[in-house]
BAVOTI-777126 format. One record per residue (C-alpha): residue in three letters; x, y, z. Coordinates in steps of 0.1 Angstrom, whole numbers, plus 5000, padded with zeros to 4 digits. Layout:
residues N
+------+------+------+------+
! rest !   c1 !   c2 !   c3 !
+------+------+------+------+
!  ALA !    X !    Y !    Z !
...
+------+------+------+------+
***
This chain:
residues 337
+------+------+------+------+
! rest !   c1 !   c2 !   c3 !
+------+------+------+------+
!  UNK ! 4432 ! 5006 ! 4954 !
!  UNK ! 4456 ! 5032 ! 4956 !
!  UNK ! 4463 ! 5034 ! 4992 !
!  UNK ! 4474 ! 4998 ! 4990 !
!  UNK ! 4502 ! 5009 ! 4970 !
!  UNK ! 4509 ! 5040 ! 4992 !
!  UNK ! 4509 ! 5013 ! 5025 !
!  UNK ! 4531 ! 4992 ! 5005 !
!  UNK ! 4554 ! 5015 ! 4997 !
!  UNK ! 4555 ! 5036 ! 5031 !
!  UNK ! 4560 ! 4998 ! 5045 !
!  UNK ! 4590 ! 4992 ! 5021 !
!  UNK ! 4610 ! 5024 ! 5037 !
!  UNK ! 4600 ! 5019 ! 5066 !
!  UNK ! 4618 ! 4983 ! 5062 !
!  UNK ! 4647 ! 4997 ! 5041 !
!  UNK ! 4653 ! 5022 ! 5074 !
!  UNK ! 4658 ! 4990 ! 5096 !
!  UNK ! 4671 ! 4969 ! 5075 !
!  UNK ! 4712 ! 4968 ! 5076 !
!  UNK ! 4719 ! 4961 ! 5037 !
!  UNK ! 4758 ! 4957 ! 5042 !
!  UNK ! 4781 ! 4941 ! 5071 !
!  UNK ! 4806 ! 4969 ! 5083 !
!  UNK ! 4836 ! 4958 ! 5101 !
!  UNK ! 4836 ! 4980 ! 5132 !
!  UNK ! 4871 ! 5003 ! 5126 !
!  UNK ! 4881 ! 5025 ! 5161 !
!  UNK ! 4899 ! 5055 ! 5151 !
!  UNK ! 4935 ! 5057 ! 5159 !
!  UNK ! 4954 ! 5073 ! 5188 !
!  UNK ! 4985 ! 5081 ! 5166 !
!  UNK ! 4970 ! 5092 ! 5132 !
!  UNK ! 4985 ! 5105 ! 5103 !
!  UNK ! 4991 ! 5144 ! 5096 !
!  UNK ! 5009 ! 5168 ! 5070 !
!  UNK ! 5040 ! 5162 ! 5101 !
!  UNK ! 5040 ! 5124 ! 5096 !
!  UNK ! 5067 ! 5108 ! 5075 !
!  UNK ! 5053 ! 5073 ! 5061 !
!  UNK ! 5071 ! 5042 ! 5045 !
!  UNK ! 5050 ! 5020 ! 5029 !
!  UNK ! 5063 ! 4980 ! 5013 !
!  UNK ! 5046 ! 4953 ! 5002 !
!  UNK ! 5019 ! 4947 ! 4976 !
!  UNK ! 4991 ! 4960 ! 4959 !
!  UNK ! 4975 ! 4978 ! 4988 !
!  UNK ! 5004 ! 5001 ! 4987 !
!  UNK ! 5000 ! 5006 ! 4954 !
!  UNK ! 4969 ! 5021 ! 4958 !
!  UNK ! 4966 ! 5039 ! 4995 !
!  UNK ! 5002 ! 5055 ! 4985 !
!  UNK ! 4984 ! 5066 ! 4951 !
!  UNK ! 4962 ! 5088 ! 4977 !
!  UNK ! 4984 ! 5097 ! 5001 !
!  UNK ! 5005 ! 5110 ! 4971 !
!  UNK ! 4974 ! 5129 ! 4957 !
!  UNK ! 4971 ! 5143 ! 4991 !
!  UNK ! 5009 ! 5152 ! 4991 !
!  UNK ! 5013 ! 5135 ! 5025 !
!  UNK ! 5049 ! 5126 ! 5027 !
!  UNK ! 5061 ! 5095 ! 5017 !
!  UNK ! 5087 ! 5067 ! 5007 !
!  UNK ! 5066 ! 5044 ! 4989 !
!  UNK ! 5080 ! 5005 ! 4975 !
!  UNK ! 5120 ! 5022 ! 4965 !
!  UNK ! 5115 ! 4986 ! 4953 !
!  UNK ! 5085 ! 4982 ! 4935 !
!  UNK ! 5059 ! 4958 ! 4946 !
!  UNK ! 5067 ! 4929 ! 4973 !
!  UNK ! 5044 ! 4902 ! 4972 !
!  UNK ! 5057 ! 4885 ! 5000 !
!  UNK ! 5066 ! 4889 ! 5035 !
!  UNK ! 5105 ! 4875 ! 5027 !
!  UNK ! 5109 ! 4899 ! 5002 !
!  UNK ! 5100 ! 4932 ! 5026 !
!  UNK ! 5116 ! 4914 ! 5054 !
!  UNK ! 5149 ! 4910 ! 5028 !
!  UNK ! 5146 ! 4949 ! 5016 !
!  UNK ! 5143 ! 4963 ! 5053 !
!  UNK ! 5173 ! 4946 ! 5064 !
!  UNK ! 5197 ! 4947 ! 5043 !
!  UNK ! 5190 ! 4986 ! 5042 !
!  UNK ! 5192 ! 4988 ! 5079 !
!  UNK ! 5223 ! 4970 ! 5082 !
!  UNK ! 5237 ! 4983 ! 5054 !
!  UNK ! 5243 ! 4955 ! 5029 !
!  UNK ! 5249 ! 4969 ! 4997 !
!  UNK ! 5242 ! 4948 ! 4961 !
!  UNK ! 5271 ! 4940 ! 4942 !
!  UNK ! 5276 ! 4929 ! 4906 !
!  UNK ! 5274 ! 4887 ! 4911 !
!  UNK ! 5236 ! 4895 ! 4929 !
!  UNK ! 5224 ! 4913 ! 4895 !
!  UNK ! 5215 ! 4895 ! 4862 !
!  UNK ! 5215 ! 4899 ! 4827 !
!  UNK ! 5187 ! 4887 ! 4805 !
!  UNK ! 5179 ! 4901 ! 4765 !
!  UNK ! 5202 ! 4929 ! 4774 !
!  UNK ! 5184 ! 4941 ! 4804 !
!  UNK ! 5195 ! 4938 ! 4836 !
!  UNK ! 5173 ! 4929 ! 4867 !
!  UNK ! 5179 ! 4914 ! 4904 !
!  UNK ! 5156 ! 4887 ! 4922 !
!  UNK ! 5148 ! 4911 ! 4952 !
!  UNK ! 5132 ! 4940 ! 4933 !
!  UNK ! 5103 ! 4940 ! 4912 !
!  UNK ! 5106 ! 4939 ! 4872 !
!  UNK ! 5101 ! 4978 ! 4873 !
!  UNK ! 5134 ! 4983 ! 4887 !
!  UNK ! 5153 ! 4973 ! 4854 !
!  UNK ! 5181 ! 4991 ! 4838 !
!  UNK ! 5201 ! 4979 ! 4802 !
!  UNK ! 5233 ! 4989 ! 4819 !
!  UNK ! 5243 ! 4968 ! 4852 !
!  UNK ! 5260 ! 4999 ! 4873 !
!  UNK ! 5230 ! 5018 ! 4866 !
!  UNK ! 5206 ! 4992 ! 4880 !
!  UNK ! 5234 ! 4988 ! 4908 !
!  UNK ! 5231 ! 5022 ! 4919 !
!  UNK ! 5193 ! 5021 ! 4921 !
!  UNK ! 5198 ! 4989 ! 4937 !
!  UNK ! 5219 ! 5003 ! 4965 !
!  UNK ! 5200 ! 5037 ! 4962 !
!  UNK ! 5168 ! 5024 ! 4973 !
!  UNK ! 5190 ! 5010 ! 5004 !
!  UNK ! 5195 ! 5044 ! 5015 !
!  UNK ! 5164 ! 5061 ! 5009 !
!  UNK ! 5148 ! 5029 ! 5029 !
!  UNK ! 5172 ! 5033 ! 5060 !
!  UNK ! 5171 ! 5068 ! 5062 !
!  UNK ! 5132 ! 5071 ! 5059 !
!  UNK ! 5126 ! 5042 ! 5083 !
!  UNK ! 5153 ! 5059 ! 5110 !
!  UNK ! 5124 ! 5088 ! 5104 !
!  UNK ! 5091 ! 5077 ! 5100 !
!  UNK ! 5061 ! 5080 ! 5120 !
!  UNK ! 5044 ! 5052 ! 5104 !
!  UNK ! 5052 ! 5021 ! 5085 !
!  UNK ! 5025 ! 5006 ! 5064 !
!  UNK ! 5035 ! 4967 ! 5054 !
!  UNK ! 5012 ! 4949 ! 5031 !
!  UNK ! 5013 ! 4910 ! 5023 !
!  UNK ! 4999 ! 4895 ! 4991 !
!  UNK ! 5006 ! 4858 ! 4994 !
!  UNK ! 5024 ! 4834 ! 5016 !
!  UNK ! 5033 ! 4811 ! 4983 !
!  UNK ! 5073 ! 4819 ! 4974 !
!  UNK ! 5095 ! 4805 ! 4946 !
!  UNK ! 5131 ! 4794 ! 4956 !
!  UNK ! 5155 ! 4800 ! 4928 !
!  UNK ! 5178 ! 4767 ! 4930 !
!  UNK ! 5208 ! 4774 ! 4924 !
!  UNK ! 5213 ! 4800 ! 4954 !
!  UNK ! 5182 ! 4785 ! 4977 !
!  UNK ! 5166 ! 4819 ! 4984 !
!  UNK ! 5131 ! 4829 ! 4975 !
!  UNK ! 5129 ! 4858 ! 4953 !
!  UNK ! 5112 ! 4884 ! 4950 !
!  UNK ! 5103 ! 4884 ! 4915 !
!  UNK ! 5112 ! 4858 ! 4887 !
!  UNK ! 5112 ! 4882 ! 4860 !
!  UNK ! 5099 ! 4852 ! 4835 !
!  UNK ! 5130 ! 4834 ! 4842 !
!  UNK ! 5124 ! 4797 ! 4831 !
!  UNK ! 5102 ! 4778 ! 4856 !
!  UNK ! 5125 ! 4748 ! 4860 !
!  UNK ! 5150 ! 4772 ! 4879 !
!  UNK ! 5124 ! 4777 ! 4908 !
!  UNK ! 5104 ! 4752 ! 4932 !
!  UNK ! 5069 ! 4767 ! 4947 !
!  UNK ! 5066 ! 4767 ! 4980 !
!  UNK ! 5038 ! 4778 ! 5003 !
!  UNK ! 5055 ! 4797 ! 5038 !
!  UNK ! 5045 ! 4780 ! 5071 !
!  UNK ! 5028 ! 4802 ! 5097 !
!  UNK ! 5059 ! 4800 ! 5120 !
!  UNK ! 5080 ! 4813 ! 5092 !
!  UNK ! 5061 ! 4840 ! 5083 !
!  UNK ! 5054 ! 4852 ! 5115 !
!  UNK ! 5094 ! 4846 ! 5123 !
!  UNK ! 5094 ! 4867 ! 5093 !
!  UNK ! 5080 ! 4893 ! 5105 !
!  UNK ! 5090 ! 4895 ! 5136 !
!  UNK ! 5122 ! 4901 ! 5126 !
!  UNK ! 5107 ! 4930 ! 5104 !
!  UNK ! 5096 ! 4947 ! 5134 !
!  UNK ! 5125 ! 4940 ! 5158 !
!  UNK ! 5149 ! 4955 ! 5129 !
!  UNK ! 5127 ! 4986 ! 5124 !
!  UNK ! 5124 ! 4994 ! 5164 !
!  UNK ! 5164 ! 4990 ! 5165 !
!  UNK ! 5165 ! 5024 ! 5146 !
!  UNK ! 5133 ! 5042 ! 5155 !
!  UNK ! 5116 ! 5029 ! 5185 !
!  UNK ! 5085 ! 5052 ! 5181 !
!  UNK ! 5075 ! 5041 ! 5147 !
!  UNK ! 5042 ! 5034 ! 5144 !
!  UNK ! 5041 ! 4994 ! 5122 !
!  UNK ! 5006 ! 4990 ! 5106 !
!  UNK ! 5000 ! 4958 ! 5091 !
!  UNK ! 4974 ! 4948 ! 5066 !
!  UNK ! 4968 ! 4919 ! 5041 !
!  UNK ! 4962 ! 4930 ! 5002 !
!  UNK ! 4930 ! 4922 ! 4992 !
!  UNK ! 4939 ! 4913 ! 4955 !
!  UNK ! 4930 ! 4877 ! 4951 !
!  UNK ! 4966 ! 4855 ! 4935 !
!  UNK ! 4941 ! 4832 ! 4920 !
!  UNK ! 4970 ! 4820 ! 4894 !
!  UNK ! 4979 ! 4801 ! 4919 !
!  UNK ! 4948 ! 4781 ! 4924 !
!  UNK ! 4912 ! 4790 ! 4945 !
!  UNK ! 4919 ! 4771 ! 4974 !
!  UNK ! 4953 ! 4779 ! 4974 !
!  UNK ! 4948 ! 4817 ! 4976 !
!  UNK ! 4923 ! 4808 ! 5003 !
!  UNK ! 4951 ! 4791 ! 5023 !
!  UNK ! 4978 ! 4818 ! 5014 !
!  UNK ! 4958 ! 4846 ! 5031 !
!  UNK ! 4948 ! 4825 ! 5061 !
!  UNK ! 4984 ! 4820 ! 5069 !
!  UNK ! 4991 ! 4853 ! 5067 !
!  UNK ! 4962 ! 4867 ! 5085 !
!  UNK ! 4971 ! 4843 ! 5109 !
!  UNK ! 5010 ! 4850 ! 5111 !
!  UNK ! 5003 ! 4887 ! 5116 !
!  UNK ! 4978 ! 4884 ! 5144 !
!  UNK ! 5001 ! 4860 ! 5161 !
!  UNK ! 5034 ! 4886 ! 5155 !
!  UNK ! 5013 ! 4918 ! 5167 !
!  UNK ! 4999 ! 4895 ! 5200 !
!  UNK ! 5035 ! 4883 ! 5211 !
!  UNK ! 5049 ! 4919 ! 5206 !
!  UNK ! 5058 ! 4940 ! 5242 !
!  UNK ! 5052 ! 4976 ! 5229 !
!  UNK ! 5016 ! 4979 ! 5220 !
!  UNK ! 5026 ! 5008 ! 5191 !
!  UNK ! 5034 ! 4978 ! 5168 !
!  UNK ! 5003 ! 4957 ! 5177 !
!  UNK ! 4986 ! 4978 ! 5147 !
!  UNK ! 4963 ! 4957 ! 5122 !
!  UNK ! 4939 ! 4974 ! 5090 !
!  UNK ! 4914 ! 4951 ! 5078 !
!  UNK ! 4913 ! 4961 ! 5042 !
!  UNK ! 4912 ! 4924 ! 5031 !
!  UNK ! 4880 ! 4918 ! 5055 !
!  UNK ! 4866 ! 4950 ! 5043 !
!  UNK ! 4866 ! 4937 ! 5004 !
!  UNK ! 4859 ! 4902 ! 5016 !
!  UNK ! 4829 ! 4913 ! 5040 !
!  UNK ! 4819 ! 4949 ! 5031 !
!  UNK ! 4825 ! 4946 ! 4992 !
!  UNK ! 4811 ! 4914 ! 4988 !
!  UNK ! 4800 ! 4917 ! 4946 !
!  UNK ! 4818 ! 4914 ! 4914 !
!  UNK ! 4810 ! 4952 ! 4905 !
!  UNK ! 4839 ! 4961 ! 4932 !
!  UNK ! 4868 ! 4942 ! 4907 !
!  UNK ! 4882 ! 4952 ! 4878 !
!  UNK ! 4876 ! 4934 ! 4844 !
!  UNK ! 4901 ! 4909 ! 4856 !
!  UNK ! 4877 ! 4898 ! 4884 !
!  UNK ! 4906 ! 4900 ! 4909 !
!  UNK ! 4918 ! 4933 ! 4916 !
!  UNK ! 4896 ! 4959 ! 4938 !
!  UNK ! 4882 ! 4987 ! 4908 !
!  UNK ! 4887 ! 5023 ! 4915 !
!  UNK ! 4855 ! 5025 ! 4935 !
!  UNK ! 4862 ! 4996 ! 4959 !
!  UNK ! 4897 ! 5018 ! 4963 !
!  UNK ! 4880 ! 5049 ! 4970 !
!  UNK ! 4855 ! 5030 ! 4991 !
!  UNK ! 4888 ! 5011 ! 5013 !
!  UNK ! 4902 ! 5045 ! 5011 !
!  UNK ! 4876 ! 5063 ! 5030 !
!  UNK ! 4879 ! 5032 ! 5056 !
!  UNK ! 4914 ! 5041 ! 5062 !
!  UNK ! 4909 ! 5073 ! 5065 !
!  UNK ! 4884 ! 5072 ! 5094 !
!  UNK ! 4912 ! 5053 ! 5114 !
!  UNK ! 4944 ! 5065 ! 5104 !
!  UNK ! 4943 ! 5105 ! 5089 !
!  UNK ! 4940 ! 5128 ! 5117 !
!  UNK ! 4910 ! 5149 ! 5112 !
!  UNK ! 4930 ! 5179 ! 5117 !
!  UNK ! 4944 ! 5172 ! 5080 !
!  UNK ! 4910 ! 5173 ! 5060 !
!  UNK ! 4909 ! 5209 ! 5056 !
!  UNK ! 4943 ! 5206 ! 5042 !
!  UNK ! 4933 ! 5180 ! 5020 !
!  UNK ! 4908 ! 5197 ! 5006 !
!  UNK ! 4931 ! 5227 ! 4997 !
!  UNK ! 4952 ! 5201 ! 4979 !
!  UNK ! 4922 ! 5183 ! 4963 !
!  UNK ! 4905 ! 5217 ! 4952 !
!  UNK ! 4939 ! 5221 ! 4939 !
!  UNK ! 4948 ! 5191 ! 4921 !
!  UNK ! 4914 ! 5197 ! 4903 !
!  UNK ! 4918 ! 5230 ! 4895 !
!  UNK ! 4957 ! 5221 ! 4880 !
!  UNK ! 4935 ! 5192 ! 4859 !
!  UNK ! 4914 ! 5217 ! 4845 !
!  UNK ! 4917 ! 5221 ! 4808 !
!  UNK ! 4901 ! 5257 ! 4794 !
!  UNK ! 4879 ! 5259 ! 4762 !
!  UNK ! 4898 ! 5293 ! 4756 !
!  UNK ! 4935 ! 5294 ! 4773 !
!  UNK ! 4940 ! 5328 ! 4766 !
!  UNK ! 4907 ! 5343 ! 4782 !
!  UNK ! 4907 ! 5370 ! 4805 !
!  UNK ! 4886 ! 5345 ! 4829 !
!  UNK ! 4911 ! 5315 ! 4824 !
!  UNK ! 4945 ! 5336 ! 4835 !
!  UNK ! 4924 ! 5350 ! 4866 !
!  UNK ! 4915 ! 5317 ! 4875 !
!  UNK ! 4958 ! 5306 ! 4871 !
!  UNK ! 4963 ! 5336 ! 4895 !
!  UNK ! 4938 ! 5326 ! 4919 !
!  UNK ! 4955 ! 5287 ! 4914 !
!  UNK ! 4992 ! 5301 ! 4918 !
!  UNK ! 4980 ! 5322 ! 4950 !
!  UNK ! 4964 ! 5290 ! 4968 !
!  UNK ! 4997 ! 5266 ! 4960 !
!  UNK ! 5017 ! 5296 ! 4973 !
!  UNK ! 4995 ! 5298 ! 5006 !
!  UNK ! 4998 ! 5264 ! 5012 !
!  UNK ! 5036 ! 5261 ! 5006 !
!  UNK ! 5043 ! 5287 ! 5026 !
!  UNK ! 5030 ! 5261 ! 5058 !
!  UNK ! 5038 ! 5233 ! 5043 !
!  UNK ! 5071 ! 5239 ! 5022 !
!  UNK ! 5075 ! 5203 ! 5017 !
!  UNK ! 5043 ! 5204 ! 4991 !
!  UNK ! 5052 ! 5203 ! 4958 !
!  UNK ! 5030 ! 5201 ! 4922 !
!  UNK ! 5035 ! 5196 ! 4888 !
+------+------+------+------+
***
């Protein structure tokens, strides 16, 4: 009976080709996309993390978390305006703790065991913030959770708690009205010194299930909420800007084999995979071939030889050295290791 099984299978692809086996969120490509001429910022959490880790392999240039990460929308509201308005951090805003020094508006990365050091990162990442959003062509803002801890003692949520003792902080879960105050604020400060920036929103898709299943649940749907409500209120349309990379892992990425060991960050392939989403929409296809002059590259710079001294390998370093200086020579801003 073996054209039953030939029927069977022949009905099986024929299936398979009608079948849709994944929801796709429909993406439109933007009218404003990113080049090798854009100048991007990019705050907030994890998301920027990892879309800034490829648009630095691409060498697209970049300011990305001066910082560190931002979990919440006070935080990245608190960063772009005391940097726009110039509000430098003095010694009382700083703190010491085991002999290293931290601040509650950075992240735990931006440490230093000597307090005018960590001041003059502090106050350097002002700079760098101000003068690359007075430039920019795009700003990327991610948010990660709408739950904050007030410190008590000054009444402002922090950005970080650097493992200070609980007891000093109360949880508290930001309304929709103040996070959407929030960031509209964000945006109103950001078109006071560059109009034509190009604000593109998204939510992280990294689930903060230390604080609780439901609660996570209710974090993001204030913030998904907040943002949709900011970008609809807003007059010029070039802010009303919104990347589903949340809804793409939620709906597109819907298995456990797209997280990391921890079962709650995105693994390299759903990263690649949200990547390529972003791509479609915001990198102007104009800039593929040019990214894949970097990426051949990158690769070829990665490559380690069985015999460095060959006649082979040092034509191959020729042939490396000639492409990086072909490319520099448009793009002088370009730089590798």
């Amino acid at each position: 009976m073996w054209w039953h099984v030939v029927l069977d299978c022949a009905r099986t692809d024929i299936l398979a080709n009608q079948m849709e086996l994944q929801t796709r969120i429909p993406l439109t490509p933007s009218d404003n996309p990113i080049d090798y001429q854009s100048e991007l910022v990019l705050l907030g959490s994890c998301f920027v993390e990892n879309i800034g880790s490829k648009l630095d392999y691409f060498k697209f240039q970049q300011l990305q978390n001066p910082f560190g990460i931002l979990f919440h929308p006070l935080a990245i509201e608190n960063l772009i305006e005391r940097a726009i308005e110039g509000k430098t951090y003095q010694q009382e805003e700083i703190f010491g703790q085991d002999g290293i020094w931290r601040c509650f508006d950075a992240h735990s990365d931006l440490r230093s065991d000597n307090p005018e050091v960590l001041l003059g990162l502090l106050n350097q990442g002002l700079k760098d913030t101000k003068t690359t959003l007075e430039t920019s062509s795009h700003v990327i803002i991610t948010l990660g959770t709408a739950w904050v801890y007030e410190h008590l003692s000054s009444g402002k949520a922090v950005a970080n708690c650097h493992k200070v003792p609980q007891k000093q902080f109360t949880k508290k879960l930001l309304s929709v009205n103040e996070i959407e105050s929030s960031l509209q604020n964000m945006i109103s400060l950001i078109q006071k010194v560059n109009p034509q920036a190009q604000i593109i929103f998204t939510i992280s898709p990294v689930r903060h299930l230390k604080d609780g299943f439901v609660e996570n649940q209710r974090s993001k749907a204030h913030l998904i909420t907040a943002v949709h409500s900011a970008l609809s209120s807003q007059v010029q349309s070039r802010a009303h800007t919104y990347f589903p990379s949340y809804e793409i892992m939620m709906d597109e990425l819907r298995d456990y084999r797209f997280y990391g060991t921890d079962m709650v960050h995105p693994n390299p392939l759903a990263v690649d995979y949200i990547w390529e989403r972003f791509k479609s929409v915001w990198i102007s296809e104009n800039a593929y071939p040019v990214m894949d002059e970097v990426d051949a590259i990158q690769k070829g710079s990665m490559h380690r030889p069985f015999n460095p001294d060959s006649e082979a390998h040092q034509k191959f370093k020729t042939s490396l050295r000639a492409k990086i200086t072909y490319l520099q020579e448009r793009y002088p801003f370009i730089k590798f290791d």
